[in-house]
N, C-alpha and C positions, 0 to 999 in steps of 0.2 A: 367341599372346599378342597382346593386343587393347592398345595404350597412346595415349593423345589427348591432345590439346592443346584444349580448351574453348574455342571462339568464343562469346563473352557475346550476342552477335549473333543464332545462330541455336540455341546448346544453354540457352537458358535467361536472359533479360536481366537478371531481377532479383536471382534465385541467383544467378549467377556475373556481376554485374556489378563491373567492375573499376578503374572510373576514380574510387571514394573509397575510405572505409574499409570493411575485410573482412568489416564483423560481419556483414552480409547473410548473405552466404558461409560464415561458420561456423557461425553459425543455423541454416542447412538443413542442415550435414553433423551440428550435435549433435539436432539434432530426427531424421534419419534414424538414429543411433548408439540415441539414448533410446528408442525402437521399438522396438530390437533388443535391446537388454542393459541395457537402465537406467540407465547411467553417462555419466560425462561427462568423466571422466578417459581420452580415446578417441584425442588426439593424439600421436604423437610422430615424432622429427627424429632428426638424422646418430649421436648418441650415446644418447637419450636416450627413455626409454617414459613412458607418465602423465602428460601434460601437459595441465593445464587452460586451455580454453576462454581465460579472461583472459591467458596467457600468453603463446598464440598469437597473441592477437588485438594487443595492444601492441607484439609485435617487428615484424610485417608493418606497422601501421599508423607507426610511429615507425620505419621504413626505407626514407623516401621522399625523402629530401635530397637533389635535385638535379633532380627530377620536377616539370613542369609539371600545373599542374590538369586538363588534359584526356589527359592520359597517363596508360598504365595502370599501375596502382598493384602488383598481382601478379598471377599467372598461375595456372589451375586444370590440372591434367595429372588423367589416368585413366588407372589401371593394372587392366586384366580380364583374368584367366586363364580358361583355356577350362576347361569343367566335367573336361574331361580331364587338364590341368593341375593343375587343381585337385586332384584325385585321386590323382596321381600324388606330391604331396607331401601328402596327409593333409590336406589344406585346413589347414595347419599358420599360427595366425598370428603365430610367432616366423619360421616361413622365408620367411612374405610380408613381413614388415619387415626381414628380411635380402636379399630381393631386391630390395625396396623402396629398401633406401640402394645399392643396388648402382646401379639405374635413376639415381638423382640424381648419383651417380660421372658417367653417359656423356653426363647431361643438363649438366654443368656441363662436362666436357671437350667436348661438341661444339659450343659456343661457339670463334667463330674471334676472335680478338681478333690487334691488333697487335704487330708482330713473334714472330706466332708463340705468343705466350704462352695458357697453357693455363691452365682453373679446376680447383678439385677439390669436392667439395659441399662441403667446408669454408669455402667463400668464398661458395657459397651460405647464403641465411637459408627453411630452407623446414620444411614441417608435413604428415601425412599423417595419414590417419584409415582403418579399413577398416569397411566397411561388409558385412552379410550375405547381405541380399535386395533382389532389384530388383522391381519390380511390370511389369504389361503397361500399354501405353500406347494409346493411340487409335488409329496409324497402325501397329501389329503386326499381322502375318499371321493371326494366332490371334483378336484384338478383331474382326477385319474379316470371318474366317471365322466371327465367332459362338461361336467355340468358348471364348472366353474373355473375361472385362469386364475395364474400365480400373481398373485400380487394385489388383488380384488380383495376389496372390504368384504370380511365375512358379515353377517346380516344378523340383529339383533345386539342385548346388552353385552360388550365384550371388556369389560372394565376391567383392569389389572394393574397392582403393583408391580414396579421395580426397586429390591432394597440392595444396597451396597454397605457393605458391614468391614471393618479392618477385621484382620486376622491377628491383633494384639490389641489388649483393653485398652480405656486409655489412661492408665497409667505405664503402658511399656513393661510390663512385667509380665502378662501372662500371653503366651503364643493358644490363638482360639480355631481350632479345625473341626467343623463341621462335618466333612469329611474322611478325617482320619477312622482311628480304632472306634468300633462301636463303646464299647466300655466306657469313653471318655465322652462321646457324645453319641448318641442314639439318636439315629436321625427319622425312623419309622416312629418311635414314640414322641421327636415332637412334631411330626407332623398329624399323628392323631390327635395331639392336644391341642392341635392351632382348630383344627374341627371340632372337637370338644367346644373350645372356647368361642368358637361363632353362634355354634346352640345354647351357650348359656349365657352369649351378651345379648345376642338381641331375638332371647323365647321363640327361636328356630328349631323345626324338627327337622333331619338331615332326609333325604332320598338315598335309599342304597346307593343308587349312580354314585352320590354324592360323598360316599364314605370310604375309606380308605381301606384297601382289601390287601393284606399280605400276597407279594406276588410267589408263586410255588415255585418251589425250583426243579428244572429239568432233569429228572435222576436217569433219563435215558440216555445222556454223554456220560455217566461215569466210570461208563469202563474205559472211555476213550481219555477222561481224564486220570483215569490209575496209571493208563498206559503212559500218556507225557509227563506227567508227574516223576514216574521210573528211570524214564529217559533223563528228565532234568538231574534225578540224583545222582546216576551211572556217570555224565556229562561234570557234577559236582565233585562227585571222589574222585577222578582224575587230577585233579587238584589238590588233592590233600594226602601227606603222608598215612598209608597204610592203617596205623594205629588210632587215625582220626576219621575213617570214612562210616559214611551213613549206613544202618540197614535200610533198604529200599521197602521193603514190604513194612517194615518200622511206620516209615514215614506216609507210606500209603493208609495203612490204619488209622494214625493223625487224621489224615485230609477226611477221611471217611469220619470222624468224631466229631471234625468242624464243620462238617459240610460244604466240603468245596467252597469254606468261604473268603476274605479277600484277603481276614487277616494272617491267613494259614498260608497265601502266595505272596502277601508281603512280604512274609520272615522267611519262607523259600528264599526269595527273590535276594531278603538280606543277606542271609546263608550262601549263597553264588557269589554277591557283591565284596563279600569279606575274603572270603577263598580265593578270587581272582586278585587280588589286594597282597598273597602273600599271607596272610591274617591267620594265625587259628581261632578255632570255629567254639567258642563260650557257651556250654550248656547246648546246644541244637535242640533238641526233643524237648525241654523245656521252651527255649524261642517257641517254638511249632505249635505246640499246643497251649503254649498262653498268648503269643502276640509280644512277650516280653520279655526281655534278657536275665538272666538272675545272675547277679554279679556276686563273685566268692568273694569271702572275706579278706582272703589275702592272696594278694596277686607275686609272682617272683618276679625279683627284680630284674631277670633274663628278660621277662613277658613285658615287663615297662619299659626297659628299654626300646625291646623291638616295637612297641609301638609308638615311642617318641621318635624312633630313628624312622619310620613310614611317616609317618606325621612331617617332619622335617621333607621329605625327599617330596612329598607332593605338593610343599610348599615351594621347594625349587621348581617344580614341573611348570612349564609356561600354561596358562587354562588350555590354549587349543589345543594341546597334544596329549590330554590326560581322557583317557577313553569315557565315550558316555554308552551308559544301558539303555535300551527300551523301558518305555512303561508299562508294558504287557504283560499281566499277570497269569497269564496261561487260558486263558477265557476269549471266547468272541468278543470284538468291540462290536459296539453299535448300541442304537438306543433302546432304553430295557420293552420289553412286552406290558401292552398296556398304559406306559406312559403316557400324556399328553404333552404335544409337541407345542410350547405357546412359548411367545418370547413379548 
């Protein structure tokens, strides 16, 4: 069992772009649907089958109370059973919308929230669509061998969900990322359990193919990542008064605890953004190695000021003129090793 989380980044910016309204997004999954079967009645959610296009597209977009404009508005997930899976249930697609809300059960429980409290997909607002055929693409083994063109029906069962999920429950109270901090959401552990949960609904034994392998990470760039990482913080203390700058080999030891991982060039990254800001820098080596701020008990009232009085000034700043960062967390883009490419 194959299930994804859709980076708008690298699987597609304008399909699955996320930070407005969804119609982009549902355009291409009813334009894929109208291909295949002619309808358009192709959605449905936690109770309910045959939902149109408009219906979908007003609950997700009028589900965003509390969302700033450059946040993502909802979330694309991919659910692909192996042609063997497939098979195994008859490509049935009453049992794949029955696994389907099963999937959004482990995806709203594996949210860690405060004191412990658990979701159920009832607290989610989300939409699924399944789709038939996928086509070959440019960068296939098969396009590349010749043996096959772009845009050609691949051959055999290629059955797939499309789900679209809001990134606020629906009561508007709780903001849901997928993608964020692992801590709050662990997106390897539920994607093992959405595998889990296909072998215990319908008395399947998985194919290794078929199982979810921790992908290893390349420990042969890390010296090249000690070195930019160095650079980043020599480039950081420049910015900041004397009394407030980083040890650089400090902070390489961090990266080296976390393992070079996203949440350790997040709070880098925040660490830059605050500093170029003007800002002094709250705890750092705490940020670094937790992913999270720890805020003193008492702040002076010199320190609240100046940040009501930034606060203020970049309320006067017109939007165009207030500088934007890259999303580049010090890593290659591109898609991971391993992955499978399906849309």
């Amino acid at each position: 069992m194959y299930v994804k989380l859709v980076n708008p980044k690298i699987h597609g910016k304008t399909a699955y772009n996320n930070k407005g309204s969804c119609q982009q997004t549902l355009n291409y999954l009813i334009h894929e649907a109208k291909r295949e079967a002619g309808e358009y009645d192709i959605f449905f959610d936690q109770t309910k089958d045959n939902l149109r296009l408009e219906i979908v597209r007003n609950a997700i977009d009028n589900n965003v109370k509390g969302l700033r404009s450059h946040q993502e508005k909802f979330f694309s997930l991919i659910i692909a059973p192996s042609e063997t899976e497939l098979r195994h249930i008859k490509n049935s697609d009453q049992l794949l919308r029955n696994y389907t809300r099963q999937v959004m059960e482990l995806y709203a429980s594996n949210f860690n929230l405060k004191e412990g409290r658990r979701l159920q997909s009832k607290n989610l607002l989300w939409f699924a669509a399944i789709h038939l055929e996928r086509e070959y693409r440019g960068n296939d083994s098969e396009v590349l061998a010749g043996n096959a063109r772009v845009g050609e029906r691949r051959p055999g069962l290629q059955t797939h969900l499309h789900v679209i999920v809001s990134a606020r429950d629906r009561e508007q109270k709780i903001t849901l990322n997928p993608g964020g901090r692992r801590g709050r959401f662990n997106l390897m552990n539920w994607q093992t359990a959405c595998g889990r949960q296909f072998e215990n609904q319908f008395n399947y034994s998985a194919l290794e193919t078929e199982k979810l392998r921790p992908r290893q990470r390349d420990s042969s760039r890390d010296a090249a990542r000690a070195k930019r990482i160095g650079e980043r913080v020599e480039a950081l203390n420049l910015l900041l008064p004397k009394s407030s700058r980083l040890d650089g080999e400090q902070v390489k030891q961090i990266a080296v605890s976390r393992q070079y991982d996203k949440t350790f060039y997040r709070s880098l990254k925040h660490l830059e953004e605050v500093a170029r800001e003007g800002l002094p820098l709250q705890n750092p080596y705490h940020l670094l190695r937790t992913g999270r701020e720890k805020v003193a008990q008492q702040t002076s009232s010199r320190l609240q000021a100046r940040h009501l009085l930034h606060a203020f000034r970049m309320a006067l700043q017109p939007r165009e003129d207030r500088s934007s960062h890259t999303e580049d967390i010090g890593e290659r883009k591109g898609k991971r090793k391993g992955e499978i490419e399906i849309e």
